[in-house]
N, C-alpha and C positions, 0 to 999 in steps of 0.2 A: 126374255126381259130386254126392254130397250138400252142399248148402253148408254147413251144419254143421262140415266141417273147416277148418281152417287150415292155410297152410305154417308151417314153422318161424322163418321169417326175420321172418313178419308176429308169431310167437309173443315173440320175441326182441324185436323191436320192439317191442313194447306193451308187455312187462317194462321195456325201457330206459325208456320215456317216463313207467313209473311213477318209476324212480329220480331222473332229473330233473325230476320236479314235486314229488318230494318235497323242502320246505325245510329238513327238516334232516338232510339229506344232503347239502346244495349246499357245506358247511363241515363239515369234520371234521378234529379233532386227534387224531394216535393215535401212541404209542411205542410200539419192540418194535426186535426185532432183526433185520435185515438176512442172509437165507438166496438162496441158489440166483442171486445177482447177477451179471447180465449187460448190458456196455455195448456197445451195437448200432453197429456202424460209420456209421450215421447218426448219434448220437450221443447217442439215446433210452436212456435204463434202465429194463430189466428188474428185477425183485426181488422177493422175497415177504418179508410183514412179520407175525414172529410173536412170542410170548409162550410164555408156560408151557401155554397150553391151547388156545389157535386160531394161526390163521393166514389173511393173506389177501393176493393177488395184486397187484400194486403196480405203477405205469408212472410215468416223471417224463421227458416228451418235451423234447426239446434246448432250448425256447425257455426252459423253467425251469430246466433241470440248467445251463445254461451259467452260471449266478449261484451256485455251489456255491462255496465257498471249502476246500471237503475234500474227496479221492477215496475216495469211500464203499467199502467189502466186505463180504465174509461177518464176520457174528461182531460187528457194531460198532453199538451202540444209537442210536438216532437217532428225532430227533420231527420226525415231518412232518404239514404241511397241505396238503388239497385234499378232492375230491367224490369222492362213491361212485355209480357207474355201473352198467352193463352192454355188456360186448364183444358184440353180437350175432353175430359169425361165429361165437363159439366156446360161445355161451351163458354165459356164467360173468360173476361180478359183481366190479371192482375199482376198486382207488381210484388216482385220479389225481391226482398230486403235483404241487402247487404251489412247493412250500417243504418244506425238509428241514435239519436240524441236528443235532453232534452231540447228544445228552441228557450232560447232566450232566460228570460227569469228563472223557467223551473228548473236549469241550470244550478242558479247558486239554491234554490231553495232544496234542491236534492242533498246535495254538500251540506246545506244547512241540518238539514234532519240528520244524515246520517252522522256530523261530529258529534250532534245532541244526543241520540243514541247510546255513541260511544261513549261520550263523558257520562252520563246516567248510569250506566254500567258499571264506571269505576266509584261511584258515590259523591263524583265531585259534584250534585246539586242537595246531596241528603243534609236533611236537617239539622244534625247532631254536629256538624262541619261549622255551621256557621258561626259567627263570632257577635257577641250584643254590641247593639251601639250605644258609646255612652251617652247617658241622658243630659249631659252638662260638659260638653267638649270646650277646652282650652285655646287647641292650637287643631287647625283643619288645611289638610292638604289638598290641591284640585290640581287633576291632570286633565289638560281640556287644551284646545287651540289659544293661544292669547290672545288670538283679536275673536269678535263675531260677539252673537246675540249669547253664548252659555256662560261664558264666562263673566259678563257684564249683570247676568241675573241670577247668578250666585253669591256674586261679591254685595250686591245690592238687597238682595232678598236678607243674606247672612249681617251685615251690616242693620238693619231696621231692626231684625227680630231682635239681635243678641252682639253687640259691636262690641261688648270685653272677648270675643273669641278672634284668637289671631287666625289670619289664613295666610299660606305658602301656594305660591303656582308653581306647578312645574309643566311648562309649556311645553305640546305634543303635537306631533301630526295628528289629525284625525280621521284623514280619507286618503286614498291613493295607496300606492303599493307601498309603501316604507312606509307609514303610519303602524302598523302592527309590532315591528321589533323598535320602533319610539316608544309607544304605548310600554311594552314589555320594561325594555330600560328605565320610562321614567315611575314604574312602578315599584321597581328592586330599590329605585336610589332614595325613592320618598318613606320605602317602608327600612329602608337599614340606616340610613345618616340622618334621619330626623327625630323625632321624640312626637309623634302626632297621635293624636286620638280618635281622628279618623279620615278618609282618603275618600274622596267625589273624584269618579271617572264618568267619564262621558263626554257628550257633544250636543249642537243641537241636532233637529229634525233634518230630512233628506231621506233619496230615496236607498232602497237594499245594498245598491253598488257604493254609497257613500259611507254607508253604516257598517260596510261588511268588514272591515278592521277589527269589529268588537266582536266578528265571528272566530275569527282566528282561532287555534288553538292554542297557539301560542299565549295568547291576552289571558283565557283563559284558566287555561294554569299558572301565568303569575298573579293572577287576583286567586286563584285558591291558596295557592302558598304563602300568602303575603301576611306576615303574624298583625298587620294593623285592620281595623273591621274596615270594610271598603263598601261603601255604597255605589249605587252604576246609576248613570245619567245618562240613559243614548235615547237619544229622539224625542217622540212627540210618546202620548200613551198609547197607543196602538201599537209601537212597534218594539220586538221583543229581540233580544239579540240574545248569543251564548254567553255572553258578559253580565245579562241580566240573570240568567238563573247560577252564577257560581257566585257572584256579590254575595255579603252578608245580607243587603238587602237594596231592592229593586225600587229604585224609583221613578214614576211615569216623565217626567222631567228634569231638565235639571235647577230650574226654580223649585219644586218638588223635593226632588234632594236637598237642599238646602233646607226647605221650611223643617223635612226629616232629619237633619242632625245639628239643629239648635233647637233650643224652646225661646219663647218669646221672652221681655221682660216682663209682662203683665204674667205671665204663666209662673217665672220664678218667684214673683213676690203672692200668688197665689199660692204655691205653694211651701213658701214660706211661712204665710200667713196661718196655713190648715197644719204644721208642723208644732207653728206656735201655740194653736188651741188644742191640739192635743196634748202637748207638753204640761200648760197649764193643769188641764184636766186630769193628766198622771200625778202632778205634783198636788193636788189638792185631792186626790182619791187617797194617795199616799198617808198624807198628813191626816185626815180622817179616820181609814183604818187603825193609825198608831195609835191618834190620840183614844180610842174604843177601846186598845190594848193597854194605853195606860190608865185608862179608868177602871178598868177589870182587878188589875193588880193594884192598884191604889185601894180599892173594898174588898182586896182576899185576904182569908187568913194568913198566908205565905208572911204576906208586908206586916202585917202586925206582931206576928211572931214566929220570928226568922228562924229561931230553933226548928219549928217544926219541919221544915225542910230537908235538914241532916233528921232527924227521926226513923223516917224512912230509908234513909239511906245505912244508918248505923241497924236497922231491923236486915237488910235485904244483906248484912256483912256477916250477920250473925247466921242467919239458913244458909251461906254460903261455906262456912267454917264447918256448921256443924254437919254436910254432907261431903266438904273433904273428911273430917275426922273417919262417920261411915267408913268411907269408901279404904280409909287404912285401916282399921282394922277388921274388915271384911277380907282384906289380898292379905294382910296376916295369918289370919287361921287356917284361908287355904293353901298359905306353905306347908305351914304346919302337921296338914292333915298329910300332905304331900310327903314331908319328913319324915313323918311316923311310917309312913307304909314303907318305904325305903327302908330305913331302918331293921323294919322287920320281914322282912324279903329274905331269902335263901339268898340271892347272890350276894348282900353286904356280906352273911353269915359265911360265905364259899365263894370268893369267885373264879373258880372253877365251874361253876355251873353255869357262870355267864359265856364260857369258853365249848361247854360240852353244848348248851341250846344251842349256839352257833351251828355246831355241828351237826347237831340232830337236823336243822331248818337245808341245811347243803344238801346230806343227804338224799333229803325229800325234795328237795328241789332236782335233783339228779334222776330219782326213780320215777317221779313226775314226768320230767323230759324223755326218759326210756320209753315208757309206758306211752308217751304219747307219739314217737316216732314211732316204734312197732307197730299201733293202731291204723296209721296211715302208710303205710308197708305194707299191712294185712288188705287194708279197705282196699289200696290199687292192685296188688294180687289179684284179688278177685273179681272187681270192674276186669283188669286184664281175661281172665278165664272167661267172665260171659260174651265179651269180643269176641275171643275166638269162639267161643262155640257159636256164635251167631252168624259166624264170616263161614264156618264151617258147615251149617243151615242154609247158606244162600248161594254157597259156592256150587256151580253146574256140574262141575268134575263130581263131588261129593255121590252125585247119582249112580255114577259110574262103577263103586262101590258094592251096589246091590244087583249087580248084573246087566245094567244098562248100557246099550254103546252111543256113539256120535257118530252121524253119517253126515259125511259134507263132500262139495263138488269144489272144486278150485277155489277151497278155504272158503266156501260156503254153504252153511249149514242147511241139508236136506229136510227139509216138512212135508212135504209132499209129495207123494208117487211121480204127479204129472210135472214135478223137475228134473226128473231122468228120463232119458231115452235108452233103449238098448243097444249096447255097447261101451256106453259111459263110464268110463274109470271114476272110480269116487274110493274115498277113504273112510274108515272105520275105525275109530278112537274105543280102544275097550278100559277098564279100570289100568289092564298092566298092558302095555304096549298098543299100536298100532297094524293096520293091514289093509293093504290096496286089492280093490278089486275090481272085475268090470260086471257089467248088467247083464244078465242074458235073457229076463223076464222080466215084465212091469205087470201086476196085477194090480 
């Protein structure tokens, strides 16, 4: 064979060894999107990492993936570090993943599912939690920024609907990094030092990174705790924050909110008015019914003659007398009879015979208990004896008895000719003693 060729494997080879001596291959960062992803029950990821116009082969083996703090899929962008190589079994060139994140937004939207997760778990979004909002609030608290578009269309919205309701601001960050322990504080102060009937959080529209204060945990769990019903006002309706599912209730704006915890004036005097016509209509069912009842009793006999009222009454006193009377002199006679037998009974006549039954009843209560322990003395005796004779039936010595012996080789029992050889010391167990012997014939 010419040396001039090569195998494949040495070909593939010596591609690899260019990729790793290449240094700037040994480090690379590349983003793109996450296709064709498979997690190997070893626990190795498969995946290929593309873009708008390539793509390339991708491995991130367990010792790296197990420091993943997101479970990666199809469709989900992500920037990973590590080297670019070659698979020599398969020929082909890929990069193996050190380190892998999401890119950009799915960043917070990872965090975002998983605190949602967690709070669901604990029951902070279940139904039975939430608190009603009253239908006719007083005094209305709003924690929102003091200047901007939420605040000016709450006050405005609440003012046209229903302006006998008082409102309190309590002015908040609502974006940046200290916006969430504002939020929290001016949550605690609105629900413990005021007297309100119910609390509008929120803000207006913007994107995730502005909103993300209402993600917090922290916001979270003071609007669960908070014993005032708390309505949530973040964003436009499209956008859904952890603030929106623990609120007692979510509203798509915060004009929205507002229209949610007033009613209009035309709504209250409607409903005034449908209170009024039902009232009416109880008060003249009312008054019909009775007057029906006093016409009944205006043409009964009862009104005409009052006597006959107590009639009944003075009949239902007299069957109740005369079935106590009964009933004593029924428990009478059966003393009586009770008397008489006493009376004539041997023990009034002797009691001495109530002294000698006594005895007679011990007695027998005595020969009774004898008689019954003996029997079960007697019954184990004899289960005892069938024991043994049974143990004495199955016992191998027992043979022994009738002339039989035991022939065994170094404490094991001989059955067959062809386990001795000649010369073989073996032992002989007879009913009365033992005897050693050796073989000098095997037939």
């Amino acid at each position: 064979m010419d040396n001039k060729y090569i195998s494949i494997g040495q070909l593939n080879s010596y591609i690899k060894s260019m990729f790793d001596e290449n240094v700037f291959l040994r480090k690379v960062y590349l983003k793109g999107e996450i296709s064709n992803f498979k997690n190997h029950t070893r626990g190795h990821l498969y995946f290929t990492l593309k873009d708008d116009t390539s793509r390339i082969s991708a491995v991130m083996f367990y010792s790296s993936a197990i420091s993943l703090n997101f479970k990666p899929e199809d469709g989900m962008n992500v920037l990973v570090e590590g080297r670019i190589s070659c698979y020599p079994t398969a020929g082909t060139y890929q990069i193996y993943v050190d380190k892998m994140e999401v890119d950009g937004l799915g960043a917070l939207y990872i965090e975002f599912e998983k605190l949602k997760e967690k709070l669901a778990k604990e029951g902070l979004f279940n139904e039975e939690h939430k608190k009603a909002i009253p239908k006719i609030p007083k005094r209305i608290g709003i924690i929102t920024a003091p200047t901007g578009a939420a605040i000016k269309d709450i006050l405005s919205t609440i003012g046209r609907r229903f302006p006998l309701a008082e409102t309190i601001l309590f002015p908040a960050l609502v974006q940046g990094r200290d916006a969430a322990p504002d939020i929290v504080r001016q949550i605690k102060e609105a629900d413990n030092g005021y007297d309100l009937d119910i609390l509008i959080v929120g803000r207006g529209g913007g994107s995730i990174e502005d909103l993300w204060a209402f993600n917090e945990e922290s916001v979270a769990r003071a609007i669960y705790e908070a014993k005032t019903p708390i309505i949530s006002a973040v964003g436009h309706e499209i956008d859904f924050t952890i603030a929106d599912f623990v609120a007692d209730l979510r509203a798509p704006t915060p004009t929205g909110a507002a229209e949610m915890a007033v009613p209009t004036v035309s709504e209250i005097n409607n409903t005034i008015n449908s209170l009024e016509i039902r009232l009416n209509e109880f008060i003249m069912n009312n008054l019909h019914r009775n007057k029906l009842r006093l016409d009944s009793i205006k043409n009964s006999y009862i009104l005409k003659n009052p006597l006959s009222l107590y009639e009944v009454k003075e009949q239902k006193l007299d069957n109740m007398i005369d079935t106590l009377n009964n009933y004593i002199v029924k428990k009478l006679e059966n003393y009586k009879i009770q008397l008489d037998h006493f009376r004539g009974s041997s023990i009034l006549k002797n009691p001495y015979n109530l002294y000698k039954s006594k005895q007679e009843q011990l007695l027998f209560t005595e020969k009774t208990l004898y008689n019954s322990i003996k029997n079960i003395i007697l019954k184990n005796d004899h289960n005892y004896k069938l024991l043994v004779n049974t143990l004495k039936l199955v016992n191998p010595l027992g043979i022994l008895e009738k002339g039989y012996s035991l022939v065994s080789k170094e404490e094991k029992i001989i059955k067959r000719s062809q386990d001795l050889k000649v010369n073989d010391l073996i032992q002989i167990r007879l009913h009365e003693g033992a005897i050693e012997a050796s073989v000098n014939k095997i037939n």
